[in-house]
N, C-alpha and C positions, 0 to 999 in steps of 0.2 A: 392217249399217251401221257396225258399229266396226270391224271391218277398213279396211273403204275412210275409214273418217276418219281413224284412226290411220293411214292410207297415205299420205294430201291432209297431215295435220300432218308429216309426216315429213320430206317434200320442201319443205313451203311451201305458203302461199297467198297467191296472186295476185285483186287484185281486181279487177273488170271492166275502171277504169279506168286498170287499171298505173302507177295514184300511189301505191299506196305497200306495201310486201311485208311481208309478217308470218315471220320467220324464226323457228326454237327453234334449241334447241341441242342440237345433236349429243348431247352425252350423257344417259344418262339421267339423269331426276328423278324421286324421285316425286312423285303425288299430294298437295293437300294434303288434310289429315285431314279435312276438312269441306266439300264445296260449296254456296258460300249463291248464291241468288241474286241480292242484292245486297248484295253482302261490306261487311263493316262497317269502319268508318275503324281503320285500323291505322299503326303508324308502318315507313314504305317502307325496302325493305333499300336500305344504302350500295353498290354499286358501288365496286372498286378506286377508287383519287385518280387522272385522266387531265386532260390538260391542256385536253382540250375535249369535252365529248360531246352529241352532237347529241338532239335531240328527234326521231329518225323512230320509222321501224317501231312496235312496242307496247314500245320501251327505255324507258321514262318518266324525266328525270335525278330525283336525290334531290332534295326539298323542300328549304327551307329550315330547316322544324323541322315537326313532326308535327302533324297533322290537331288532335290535341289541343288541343297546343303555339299552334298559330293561332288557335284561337280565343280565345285568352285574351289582355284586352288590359292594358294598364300594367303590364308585366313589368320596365320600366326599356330601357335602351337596346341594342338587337340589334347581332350581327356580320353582314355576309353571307356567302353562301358561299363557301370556300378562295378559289376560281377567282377571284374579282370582287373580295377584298379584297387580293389579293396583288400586282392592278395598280395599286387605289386606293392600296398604301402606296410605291410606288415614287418615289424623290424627285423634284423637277426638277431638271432643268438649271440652272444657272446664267443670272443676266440678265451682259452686259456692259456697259460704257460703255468710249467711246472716247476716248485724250486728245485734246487741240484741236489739238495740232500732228501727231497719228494716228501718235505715235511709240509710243504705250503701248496698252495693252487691261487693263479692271480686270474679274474677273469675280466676283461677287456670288454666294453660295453662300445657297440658299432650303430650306424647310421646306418640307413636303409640305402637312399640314393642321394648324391650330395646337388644341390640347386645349381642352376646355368650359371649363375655368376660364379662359381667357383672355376669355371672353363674358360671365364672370359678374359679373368687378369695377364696381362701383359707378360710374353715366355718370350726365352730365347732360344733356339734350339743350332745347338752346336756339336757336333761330330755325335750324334746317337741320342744325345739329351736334350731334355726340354727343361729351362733351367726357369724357377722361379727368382728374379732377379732383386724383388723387393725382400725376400726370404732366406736368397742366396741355398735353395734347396730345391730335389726337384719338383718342378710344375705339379698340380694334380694328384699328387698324393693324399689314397684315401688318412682319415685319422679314427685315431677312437675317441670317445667321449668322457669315458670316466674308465675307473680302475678301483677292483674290490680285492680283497685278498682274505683266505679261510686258513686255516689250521687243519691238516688233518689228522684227525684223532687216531688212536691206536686202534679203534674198533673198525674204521675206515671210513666213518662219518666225518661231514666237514663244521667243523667250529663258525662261532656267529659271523659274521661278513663284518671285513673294516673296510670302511672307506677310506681309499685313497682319499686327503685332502688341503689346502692352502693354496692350492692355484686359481685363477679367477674362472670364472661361472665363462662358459662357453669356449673355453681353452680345446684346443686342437693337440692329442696327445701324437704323440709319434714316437719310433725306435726304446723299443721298451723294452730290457735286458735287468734280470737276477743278477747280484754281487756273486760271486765263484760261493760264498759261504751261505745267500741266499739271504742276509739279513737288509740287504737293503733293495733298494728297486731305483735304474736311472730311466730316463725320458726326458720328450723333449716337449716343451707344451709351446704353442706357438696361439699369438690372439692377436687380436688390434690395439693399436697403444689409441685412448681417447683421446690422445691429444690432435695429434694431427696424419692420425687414421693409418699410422703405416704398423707393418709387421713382425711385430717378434720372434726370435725363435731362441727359446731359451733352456739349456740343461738343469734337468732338476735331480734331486734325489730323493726317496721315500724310505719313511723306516718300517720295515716289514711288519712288526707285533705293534706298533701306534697305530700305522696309514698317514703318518704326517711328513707333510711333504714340505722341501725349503729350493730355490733356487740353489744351483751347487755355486754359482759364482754371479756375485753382486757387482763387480769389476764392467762399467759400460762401456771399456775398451776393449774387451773382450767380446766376439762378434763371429759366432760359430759357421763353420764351412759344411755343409751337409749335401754338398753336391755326391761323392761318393763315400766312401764310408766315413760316419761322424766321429762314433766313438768306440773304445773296447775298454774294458777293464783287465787291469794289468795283474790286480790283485785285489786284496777285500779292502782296500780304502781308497785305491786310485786307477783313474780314467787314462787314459788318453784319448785326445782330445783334437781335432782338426778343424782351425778359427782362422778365420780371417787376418792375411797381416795387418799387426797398423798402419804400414805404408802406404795398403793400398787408398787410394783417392778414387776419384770421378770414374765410372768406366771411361772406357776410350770410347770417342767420335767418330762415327762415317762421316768421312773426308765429303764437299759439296762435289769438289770435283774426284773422280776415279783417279787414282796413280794410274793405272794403266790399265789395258784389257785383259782380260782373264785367259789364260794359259794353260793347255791339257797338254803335255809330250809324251811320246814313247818313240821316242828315235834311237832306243838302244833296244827295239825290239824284245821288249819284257814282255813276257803272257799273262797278264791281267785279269782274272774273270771276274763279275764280280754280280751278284743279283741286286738287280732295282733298288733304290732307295732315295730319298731326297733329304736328306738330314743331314747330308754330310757338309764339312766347313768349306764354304766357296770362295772366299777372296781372305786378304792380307785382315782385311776388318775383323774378320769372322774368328781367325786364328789370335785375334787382339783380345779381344773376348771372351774367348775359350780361356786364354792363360790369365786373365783376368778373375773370371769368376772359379775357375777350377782348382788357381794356389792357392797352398794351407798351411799354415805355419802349425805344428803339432805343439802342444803342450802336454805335461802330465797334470794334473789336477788333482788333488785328496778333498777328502772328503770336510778336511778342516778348512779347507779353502786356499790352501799352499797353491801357486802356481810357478811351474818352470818349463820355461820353451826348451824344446830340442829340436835336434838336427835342422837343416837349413830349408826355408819355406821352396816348397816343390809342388807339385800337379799329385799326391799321394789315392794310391787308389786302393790299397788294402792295407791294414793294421792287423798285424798277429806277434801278439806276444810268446812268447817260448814256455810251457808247459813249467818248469820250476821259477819263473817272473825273473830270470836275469837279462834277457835281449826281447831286442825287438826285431821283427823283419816288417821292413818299409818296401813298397813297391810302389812306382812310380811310373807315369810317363814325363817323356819330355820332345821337344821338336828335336828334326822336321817331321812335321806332321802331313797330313794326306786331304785330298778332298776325295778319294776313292773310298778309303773304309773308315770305320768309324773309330775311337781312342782304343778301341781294346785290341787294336793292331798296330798302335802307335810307337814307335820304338818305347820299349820298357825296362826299367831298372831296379833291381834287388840288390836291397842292401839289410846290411847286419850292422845294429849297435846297442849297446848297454840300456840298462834303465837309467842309469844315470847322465846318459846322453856321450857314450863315446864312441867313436866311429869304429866297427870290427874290419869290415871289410866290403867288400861287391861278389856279392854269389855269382849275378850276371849281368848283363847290357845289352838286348835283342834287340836287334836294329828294325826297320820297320817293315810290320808282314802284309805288302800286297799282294803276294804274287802265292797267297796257297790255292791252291788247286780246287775248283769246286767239287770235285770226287769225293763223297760222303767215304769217312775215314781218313781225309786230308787233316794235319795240322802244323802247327809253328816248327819252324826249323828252332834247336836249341833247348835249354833244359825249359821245362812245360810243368804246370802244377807243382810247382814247390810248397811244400808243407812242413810242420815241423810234426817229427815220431809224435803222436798224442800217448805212447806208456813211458816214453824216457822224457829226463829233462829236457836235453837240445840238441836234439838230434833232428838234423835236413834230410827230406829225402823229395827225389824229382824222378822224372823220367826224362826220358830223349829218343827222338826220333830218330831211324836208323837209314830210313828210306829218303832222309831230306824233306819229310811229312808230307810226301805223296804218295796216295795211298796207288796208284798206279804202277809204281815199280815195284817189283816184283823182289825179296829181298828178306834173307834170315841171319841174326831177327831183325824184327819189323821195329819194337821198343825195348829199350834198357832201361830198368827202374834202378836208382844206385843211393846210397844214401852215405851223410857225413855227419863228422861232430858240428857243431857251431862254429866252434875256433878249433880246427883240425891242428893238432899236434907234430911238430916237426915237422910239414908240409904231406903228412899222408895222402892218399889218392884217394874219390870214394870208393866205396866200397859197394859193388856189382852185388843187387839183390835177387834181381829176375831176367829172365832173357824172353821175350815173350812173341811171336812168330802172328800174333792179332796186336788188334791196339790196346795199349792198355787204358781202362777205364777208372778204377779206384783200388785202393787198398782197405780192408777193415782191418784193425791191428788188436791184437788179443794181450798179448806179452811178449817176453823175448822169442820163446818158443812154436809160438802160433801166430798166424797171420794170413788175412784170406786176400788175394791178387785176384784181380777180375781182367780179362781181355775179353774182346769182342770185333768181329767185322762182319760189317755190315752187307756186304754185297752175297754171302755166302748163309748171314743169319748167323754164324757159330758164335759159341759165348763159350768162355772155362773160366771155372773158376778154381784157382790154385791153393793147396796148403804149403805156408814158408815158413822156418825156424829161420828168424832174421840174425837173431844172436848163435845160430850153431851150424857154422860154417861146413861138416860134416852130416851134416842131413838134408836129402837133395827134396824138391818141391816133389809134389804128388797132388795129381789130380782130382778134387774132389769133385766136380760134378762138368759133365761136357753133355751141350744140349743145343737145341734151338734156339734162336730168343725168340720166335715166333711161337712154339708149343707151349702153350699156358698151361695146359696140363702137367707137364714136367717140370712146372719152378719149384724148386725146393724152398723160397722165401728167400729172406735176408736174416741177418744174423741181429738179436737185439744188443742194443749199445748200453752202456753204463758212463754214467759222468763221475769223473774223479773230482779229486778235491782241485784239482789243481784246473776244472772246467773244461780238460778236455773230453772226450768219448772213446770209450774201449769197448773189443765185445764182452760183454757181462760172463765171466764162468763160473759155470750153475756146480755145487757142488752136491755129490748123490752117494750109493753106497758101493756105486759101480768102480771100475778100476777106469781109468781113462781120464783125458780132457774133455770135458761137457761142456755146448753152448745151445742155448734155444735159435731156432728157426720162427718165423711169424710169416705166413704166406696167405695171399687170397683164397687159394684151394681153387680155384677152375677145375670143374667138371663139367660130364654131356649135360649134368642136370643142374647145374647153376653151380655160382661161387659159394662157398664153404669156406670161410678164413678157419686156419690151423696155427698152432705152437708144438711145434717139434722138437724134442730134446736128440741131438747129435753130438755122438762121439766124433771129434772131430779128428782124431789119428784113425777110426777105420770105417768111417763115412756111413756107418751103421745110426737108424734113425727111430723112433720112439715117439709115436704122436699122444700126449698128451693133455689137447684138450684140441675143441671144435666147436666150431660156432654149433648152433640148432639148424637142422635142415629142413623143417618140417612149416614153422610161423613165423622164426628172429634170422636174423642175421648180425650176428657178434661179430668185432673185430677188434684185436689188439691191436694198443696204441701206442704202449709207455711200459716200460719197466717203472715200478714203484718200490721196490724194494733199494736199499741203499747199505750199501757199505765201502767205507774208503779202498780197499784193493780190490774193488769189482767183484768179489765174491760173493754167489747171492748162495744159500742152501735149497736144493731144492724144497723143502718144506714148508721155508718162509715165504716162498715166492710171492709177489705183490704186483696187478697188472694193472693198469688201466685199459679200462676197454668200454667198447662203446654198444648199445643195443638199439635194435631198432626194428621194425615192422613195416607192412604195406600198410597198416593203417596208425601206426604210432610214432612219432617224431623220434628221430635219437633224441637218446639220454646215457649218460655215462655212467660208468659202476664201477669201483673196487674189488676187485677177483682175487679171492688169497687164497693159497695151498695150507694144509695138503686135503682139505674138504673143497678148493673150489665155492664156498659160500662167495656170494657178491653184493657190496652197499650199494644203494644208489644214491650217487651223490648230486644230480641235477634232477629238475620235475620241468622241465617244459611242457607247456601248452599246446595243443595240436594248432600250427600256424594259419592251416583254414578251413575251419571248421566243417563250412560247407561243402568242402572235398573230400570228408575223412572217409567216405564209404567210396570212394571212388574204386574200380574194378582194376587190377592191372593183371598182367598175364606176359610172360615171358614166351613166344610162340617159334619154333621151326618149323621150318619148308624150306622147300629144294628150288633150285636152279637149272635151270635149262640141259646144262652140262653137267649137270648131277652133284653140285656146290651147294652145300648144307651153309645153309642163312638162318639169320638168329633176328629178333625183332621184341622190339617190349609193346606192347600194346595195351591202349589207356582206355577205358570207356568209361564215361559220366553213372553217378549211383543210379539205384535202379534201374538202371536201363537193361532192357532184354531185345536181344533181337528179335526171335522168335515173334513177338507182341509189338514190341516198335518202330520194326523195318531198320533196313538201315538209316545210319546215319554221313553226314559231311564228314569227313577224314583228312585231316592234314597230316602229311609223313613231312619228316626232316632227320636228314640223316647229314654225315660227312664221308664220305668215301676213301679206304683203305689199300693200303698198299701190302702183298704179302708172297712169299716166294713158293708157298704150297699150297694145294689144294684141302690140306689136310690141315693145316694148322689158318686157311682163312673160316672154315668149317666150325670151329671149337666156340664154344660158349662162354664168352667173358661177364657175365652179368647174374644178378640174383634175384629171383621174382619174390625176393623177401626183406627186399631194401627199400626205404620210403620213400616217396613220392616227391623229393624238393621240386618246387616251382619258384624258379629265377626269372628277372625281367627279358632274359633272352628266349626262353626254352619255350614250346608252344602247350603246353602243359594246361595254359594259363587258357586256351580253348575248351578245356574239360567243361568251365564254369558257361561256355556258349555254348553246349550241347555237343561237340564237336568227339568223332573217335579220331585220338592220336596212334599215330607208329612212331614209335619214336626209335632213333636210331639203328634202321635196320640196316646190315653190313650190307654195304656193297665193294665187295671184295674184288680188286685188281690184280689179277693175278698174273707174277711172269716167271713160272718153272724153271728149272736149268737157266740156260743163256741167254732165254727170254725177254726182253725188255716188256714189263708189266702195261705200260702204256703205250706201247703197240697195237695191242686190243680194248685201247680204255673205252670204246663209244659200245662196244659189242658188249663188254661185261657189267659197263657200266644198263642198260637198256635192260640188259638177259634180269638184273639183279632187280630191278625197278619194278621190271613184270612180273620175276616173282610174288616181290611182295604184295603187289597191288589184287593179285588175281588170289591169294590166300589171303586178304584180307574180304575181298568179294564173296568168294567160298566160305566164310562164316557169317556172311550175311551182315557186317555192321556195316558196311561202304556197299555204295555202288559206285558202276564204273565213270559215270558221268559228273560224279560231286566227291573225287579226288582232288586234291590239292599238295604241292610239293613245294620245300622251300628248305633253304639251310640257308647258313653264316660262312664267309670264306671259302672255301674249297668247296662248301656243300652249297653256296651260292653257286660257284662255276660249275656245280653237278645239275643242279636246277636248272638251267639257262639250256645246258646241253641235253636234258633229256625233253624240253619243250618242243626242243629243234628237232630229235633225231626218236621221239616217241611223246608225238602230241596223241595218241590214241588212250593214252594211260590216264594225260592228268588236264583239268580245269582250268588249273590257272600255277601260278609259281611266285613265289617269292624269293629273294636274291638280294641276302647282306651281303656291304661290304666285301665284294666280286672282284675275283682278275676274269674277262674277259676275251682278252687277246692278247694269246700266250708269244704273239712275235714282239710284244712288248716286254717279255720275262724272258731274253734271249739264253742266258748265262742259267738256265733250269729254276724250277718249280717245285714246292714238295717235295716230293721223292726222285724226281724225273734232274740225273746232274748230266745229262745229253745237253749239249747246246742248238738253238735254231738249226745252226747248219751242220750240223752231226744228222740229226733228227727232224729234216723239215719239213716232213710229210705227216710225222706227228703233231709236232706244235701247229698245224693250221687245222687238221681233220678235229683236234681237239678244241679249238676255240669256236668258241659259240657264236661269239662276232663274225667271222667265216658266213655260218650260217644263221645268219639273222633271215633272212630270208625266208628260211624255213618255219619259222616259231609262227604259230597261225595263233596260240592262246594266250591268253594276258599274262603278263609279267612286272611286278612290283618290283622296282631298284631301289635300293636304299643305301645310303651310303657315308659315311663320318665326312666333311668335307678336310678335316687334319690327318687323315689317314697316312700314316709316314711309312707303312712298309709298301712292298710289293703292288698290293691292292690299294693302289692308290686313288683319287677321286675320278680323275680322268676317265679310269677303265671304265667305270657307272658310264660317265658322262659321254664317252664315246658309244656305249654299247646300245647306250637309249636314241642316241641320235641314228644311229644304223637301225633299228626295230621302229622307230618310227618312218623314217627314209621308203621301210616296206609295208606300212602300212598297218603293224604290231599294236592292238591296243597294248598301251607301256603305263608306266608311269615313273617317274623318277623324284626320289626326296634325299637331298642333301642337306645333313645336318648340320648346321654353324658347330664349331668350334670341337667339334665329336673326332675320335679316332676312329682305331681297326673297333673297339668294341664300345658300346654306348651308353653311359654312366651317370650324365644329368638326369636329372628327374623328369625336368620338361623334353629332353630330348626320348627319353625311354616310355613316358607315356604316349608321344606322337606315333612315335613308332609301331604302337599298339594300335593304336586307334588307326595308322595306317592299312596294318596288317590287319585289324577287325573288319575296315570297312573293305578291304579289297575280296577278303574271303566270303560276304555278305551278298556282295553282286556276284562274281563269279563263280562260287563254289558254291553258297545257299541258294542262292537262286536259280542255280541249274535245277535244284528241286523241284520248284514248279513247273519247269518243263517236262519232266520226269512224271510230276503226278500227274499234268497235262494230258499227256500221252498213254497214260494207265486209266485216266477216269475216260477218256474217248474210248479206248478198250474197253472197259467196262462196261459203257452204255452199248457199246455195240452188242456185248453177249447180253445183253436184256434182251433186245430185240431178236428178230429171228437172221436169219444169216444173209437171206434176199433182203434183209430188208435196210441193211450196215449203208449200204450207197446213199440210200431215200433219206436218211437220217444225219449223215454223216456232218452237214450243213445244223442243222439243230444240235448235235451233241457240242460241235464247239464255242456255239454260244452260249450253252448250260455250264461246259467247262469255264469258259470266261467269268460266267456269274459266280461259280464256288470260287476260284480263286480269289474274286475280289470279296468273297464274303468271309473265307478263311484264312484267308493270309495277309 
């Protein structure tokens, strides 16, 4: 018998079903000095550093840290392995902004992940906000670093880089806004004063063709409010501006002893609904402190350093100047305020005054909105989105609810959009632009003559979109496009915007040789065979359309960003036309280009670097398969470079998805995705597995579907399961997974999808992961997601769907992880209660709460733990089912050596040959 086995190990073995080959290595080894039958936990030899090593054969990668090592928990904060932190620490890209007249390009240079201590300083969180109190801005705002600015040339090349520069070395930029004329640049640079360590936050200006930059006001009684909007520009030399009063002094004090105990009534029988939250203001204190840090005395500010207060210090929550710079509209809150919802339901007030600072009048006063309805398409009783005309000087327009903004009664019409002068003349009325029988959602405004109304409701999917002559009272609306909003294949796009001089947005009209009004369209393009982004020239009086240009379908996927063309009446020609657009590949990073008519030639105006090298061959593939019930499923699937199945066997597979809500079968079917779009790897996405050998599915639909009258999540565990198996069993059927070294995990919903397919289909997957989780949905009474049924509307849903329910059920490992600041829904509790039920049964669990982290997780040290969480759980649970797997195949094996009587006699000697290869290769 050792002859012919040492003969069988020489060459290999092959297991029945030629998934997967167990190779040695040519040279010799020896023995090791002991064979145990079941070797005792050791810490695994390193392997050379390679850029990628797959999990096949009996290679096993190195753990994270030693059998030990893992078990032992509050060790303080982990690295993960080389491979996976070397792409988390890679910077980004720069963001851009464009000037108004698209002469300039400013690009914003960003930080990777910002360090614990930026999560630790001292917050207050009052009615929705987390307020930096030494800053008086909010908490936790990412910043940029620096600030470059190019010219761009006629040819479409960008001129040398200026540096922004005069602010001090490690300055924290923020809210970073173009002058309307584009010659200047404001922000806000905020740093440590050396003196006695506390925080500036200070407006600056920059001049466009220098990069030299000055504080706008040198005045130290001047002490900016950046809790809700800071600043706007009124016009090309002056700000408006939202600072702190001088009056104010000390915050107020929590009293030693309480005034009194804390008080909820509804003995006037109000219906209240309201979803979960913990943010909101609890006592007398809390409301002390909200008016405290929230009032802002506004000033105007120029650029020569003039300063003049207006109107009277208020809680101001938006700044919009009026299109020709004669008014202002101020909106406001003020008490009483709520511990139920948060400021943006706070009673609110719209006012109109001058630049000059003189009071017009009050558009309105909406008293405080607790009681809308959780019915998706519920909103504010009273006028709602007030704006000013962005083609006239000052002209108001709103809408208003007809139905008392419950989207449950039944009622035509549903919204009235109506619009006015600023200072209406002789008491005119407004003036009735749309009567609309859905809700209305936006307006894009073209000129007097054209203008596109958008409605939409939700419970049926329908969307219209309307054409209006606002200025020509004898031309009735016409329907330009009525559709699903669930049919991807049928968006027609949106319509591209043009910036005036005066900085507001119009849609841009293309002029051509055709008779008509022309505007471009820019859409994704959804098709069965991947996205396609398009530019459509539409006649927009008779809805007749002209595609124009199209991304490549074959290796690029283009997409339009920007009109770049500019002229002060929004007139572009078509011939001159000038796009920004961006290009990209599965194996090349975006990079942007100038697209000019009428040859379509394109610059490129960035060169980025491939951000990880060692992933650029990476495999991706855009896969369908069906569903149980005949539900066409879409999935992207990742596989590490060279790897082959065929030669490699399968490999470990983590899927992470989030699960969809959709009202057809037909449009949950459709393919929203391009297998020719690159590969980003963010600190959350499991992408970051490629470099562990690991096949991802990333994102594969699991589609909830509820037809007609249907409530969707009446069958959520049934479709949710049907969908799972799909993918799992066409991912098996290509041979990269098998079924035993599956892994499932998502974030939020796609954590409560994990938890529930452990419980209610442990036969699919290994083990799960589970950010950031609601659990037990009797805790989200008032609806979830998409689900606006309450507990006791629906209470045989909200339990069959909680996981918590069935903890009982979950036989395989499951990872918790959790921000412990989590302020919505998914608060820390749900983790914390769902771990103590899973272990209660006996569930290997594990649970990691992170200090000072929210819904999504941003420190540096918090996002590499998290890693190094999710590496090592996947390592035990998911890699390591491998060797049971080869286990099982190499006893196989030895068995067909032998003869068939002979499988019993031997059976006892193969698992101790199996015991020695594993300890020798893995």
């Amino acid at each position: 018998m050792v002859p012919l086995l040492q003969q069988h190990i020489g060459i290999g073995i092959s297991h029945a079903a030629n998934s997967i080959t167990i190779t040695t290595d040519p040279s010799p080894r020896p023995p090791p000095p002991l064979l145990r039958l079941h070797p005792q936990p050791r810490r695994r030899r390193h392997a050379p550093a390679k850029p990628i090593a797959l999990y096949t054969n009996c290679k096993c990668a190195s753990a994270a840290a030693s059998v030990e090592e893992d078990d032992v928990a509050g060790l303080g904060y982990r690295h993960p392995p080389k491979q996976i932190q070397e792409i988390l620490d890679v910077p980004p890209n720069p963001s851009y902004l464009i000037s108004p007249r698209r002469d300039r390009i400013m690009f914003l240079k960003r930080t990777a992940m910002p360090p614990l201590s930026e999560l630790t300083k001292p917050e207050n969180v009052l009615s929705g906000i987390r307020i930096d109190p030494g800053s008086n801005m909010r908490s936790r705002m990412s910043f940029y670093t620096g600030i470059t600015v190019h010219d761009l040339m006629a040819n479409g090349t960008l001129g040398p880089a200026k540096e922004v520069h005069g602010y001090a070395d490690g300055a924290k930029i923020n809210f970073v806004t173009w002058s309307p004329d584009g010659q200047h640049m404001a922000f806000t640079v905020r740093y440590k004063d050396k003196v006695d360590n506390s925080v500036n936050l200070s407006l600056w200006v920059a001049n466009a063709e220098s990069g030299e930059a000055r504080p706008l006001c040198i005045s130290e009684d001047i002490r900016l409010n950046a809790i809700f909007e800071l600043f706007v520009w009124v016009n090309d030399s002056t700000v408006l501006v939202c600072t702190i009063p001088s009056s104010r002094g000390c915050p107020p004090k929590k009293p030693l002893v309480p005034f009194g105990p804390r008080i909820r009534s509804n003995e006037h029988k109000n219906v209240v609904q309201m979803r979960a939250t913990k943010e909101m203001l609890k006592d007398l204190h809390e409301e002390e402190l909200f008016d405290y840090y929230a009032t802002s005395q506004l000033i105007l500010l120029s650029l020569d350093g003039t300063v003049k207060p207006i109107a009277p210090p208020a809680i101001y929550t938006a700044l919009d100047p009026s299109p020709d710079e004669k008014y202002l509209m101020l909106t406001s809150v003020h008490r009483p305020y709520s511990s139920t919802v948060s400021y943006k339901r706070f009673p609110k007030k719209v006012e109109l005054w001058t630049v000059d600072g003189t009071f017009i009048r009050e558009v309105c006063d909406l008293p405080l909105a607790e009681d809308i309805p959780i019915t998706s398409g519920s909103v504010r009783k009273g006028k709602r989105l007030i704006r000013w005309r962005p083609d006239m000087p000052s002209t108001l327009y709103w809408v208003e609810a007809q139905d008392g903004g419950d989207a449950n009664v039944e009622v035509s019409p549903r919204d009235i959009v109506y619009m006015e002068l600023a200072d209406p003349l002789n008491g005119e009325e407004p003036q009735v632009l749309l009567k609309l029988d859905l809700r209305y959602r936006r307006i894009s405004w073209c000129n007097g003559s054209h203008a596109l109304v958008y409605e939409h409701w939700y419970k049926t999917r329908r969307t219209r979109t309307w054409v209006i002559s606002p200025d020509c009272k004898d031309v009735s609306p016409q329907i330009l496009f009525e559709r699903s909003s669930e049919d991807a294949y049928s968006n027609p796009g949106s319509p591209m915007m043009c910036r005036t001089p005066a900085g507001t947005f119009v849609i841009a009209k293309i002029k051509t040789n055709y008779e008509g009004t022309y505007i471009l369209l820019k859409g994704k393009g959804a098709t069965p065979k991947g996205s396609t982004p398009f530019l459509d020239l539409l006649n927009i009086n008779t809805g007749v359309k002209e595609r124009i240009w199209e991304s490549s379908k074959e290796k690029y996927y283009e997409s339009v960003l920007a009109l770049m063309s500019y002229n002060p009446k929004c007139e572009i020609q078509l011939n001159h036309l000038k796009l920004l657009v961006s290009k990209e590949s599965r194996m090349e990073p975006t990079q942007y280009y100038i697209k000019a008519w009428p040859d379509k030639n394109q610059v490129q105006i960035t060169n980025y670097s491939h951000p990880y090298p060692q992933l650029a061959l990476l495999q991706k593939e855009v896969i369908r398969y069906q569903r149980e019930d005949g539900v066409k499923l879409t999935a992207t699937l990742y596989l590490p470079p060279a790897y082959d199945p065929s030669k490699d066997g399968p490999l470990p597979c983590l899927i992470w998805s989030y699960p969809g809500e959709f009202k057809s079968r037909e449009a949950a079917g459709q393919v929203r995705r391009s297998p020719n779009k690159f590969a980003r790897i963010s600190s959350n996405f499991p992408l970051l597995w490629l470099a562990r050998g690991f096949a991802i599915l990333a994102d594969p639909t699991i589609p909830i579907i509820g037809e007609r009258d249907q409530e969707a999540n009446d069958r959520y565990i049934e479709q949710l399961v049907a969908s799972a198996e799909a993918a799992v069993n066409e991912i098996v059927r290509r041979g990269v997974a098998h079924h035993d070294r599956i892994a499932v995990g998502g974030h939020s919903y796609g954590a409560f999808m994990t938890a529930n397919l452990l419980a209610h289909a442990p036969h699919l997957f290994c083990c799960g992961i589970a950010r950031s989780g609601a659990y037990n949905r009797t805790l989200t009474p008032f609806g979830f997601q998409k689900e606006v049924r309450t507990l006791w509307v629906a209470t045989d849903t909200y339990i069959k769907m909680s996981p918590f329910m069935s903890a009982n059920k979950i036989k395989k490992p499951i990872l918790l992880i959790h921000g412990e600041d989590d302020s919505k829904v998914t608060t820390a509790m749900q983790s914390s209660q769902f771990y103590d039920a899973l272990k209660g049964n006996g569930v290997p669990c594990r649970l990691v709460i992170l200090p000072f982290e929210r819904h999504h997780y941003v420190a540096r040290e918090s996002v590499m733990h998290v890693i190094w969480e999710t590496d090592r759980w996947l390592e035990m649970y998911c890699v390591s089912n491998s060797r049971n797997i080869q286990s099982k195949l190499v006893r196989l094996a030895f068995a067909q050596i032998f003869h068939q009587e002979d499988q019993v006699i031997y059976m006892d000697r193969i698992k101790v040959i199996t015991c020695w290869l594993q300890h020798c290769f893995c």
